[in-house]
N, C-alpha and C positions, 0 to 999 in steps of 0.2 A: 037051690044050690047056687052058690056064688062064686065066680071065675074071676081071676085074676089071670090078663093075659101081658105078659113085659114084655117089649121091645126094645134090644138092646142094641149098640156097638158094636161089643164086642164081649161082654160081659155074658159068661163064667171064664171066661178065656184073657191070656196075657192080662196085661198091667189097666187102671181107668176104671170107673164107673163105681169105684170101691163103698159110696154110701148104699146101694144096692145090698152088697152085704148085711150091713145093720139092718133094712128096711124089711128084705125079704121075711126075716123070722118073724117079726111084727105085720106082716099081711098075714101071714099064714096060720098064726096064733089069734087074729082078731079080727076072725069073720070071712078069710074067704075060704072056700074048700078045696079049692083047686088052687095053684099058680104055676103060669108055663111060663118060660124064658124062651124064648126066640130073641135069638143073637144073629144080626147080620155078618160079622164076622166070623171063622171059625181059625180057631189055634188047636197045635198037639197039648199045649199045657193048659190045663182047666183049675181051676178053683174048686174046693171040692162045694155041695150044696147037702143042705139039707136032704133028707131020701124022700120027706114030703110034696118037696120040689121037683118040678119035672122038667128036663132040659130036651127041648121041641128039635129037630137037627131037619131044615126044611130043606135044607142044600140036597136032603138025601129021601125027601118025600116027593109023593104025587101032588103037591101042592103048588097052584098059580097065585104068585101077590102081584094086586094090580097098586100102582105106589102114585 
């Protein structure tokens, strides 16, 4: 099984990072089985994602990033 893990900005959220868009569909169609977005930013407005796609919300997990 093959994981695609993104690190964004800010991306599904406000404005930036928009070739994201185009790319996602194309990872997820060619080869990987999984893709998570992890966004260090968070917005009330999102972009919507494909429903293959999984949007990670770490601000609100038991999760430690050492950076």
């Amino acid at each position: 099984m093959k994981n695609l893990i993104l690190l964004t900005a800010i991306f599904p959220f406000e404005g930036g990072e928009q070739f994201i868009e185009t790319e996602i569909k194309y990872w997820r169609e060619n080869g990987f089985d999984n893709v998570y977005v992890i966004p260090h930013t968070y917005s009330n407005k999102s972009r919507s994602l494909p429903s293959q796609i999984k949007l990670v919300n770490m601000k609100a997990s038991n999760c430690n990033l050492v950076y």
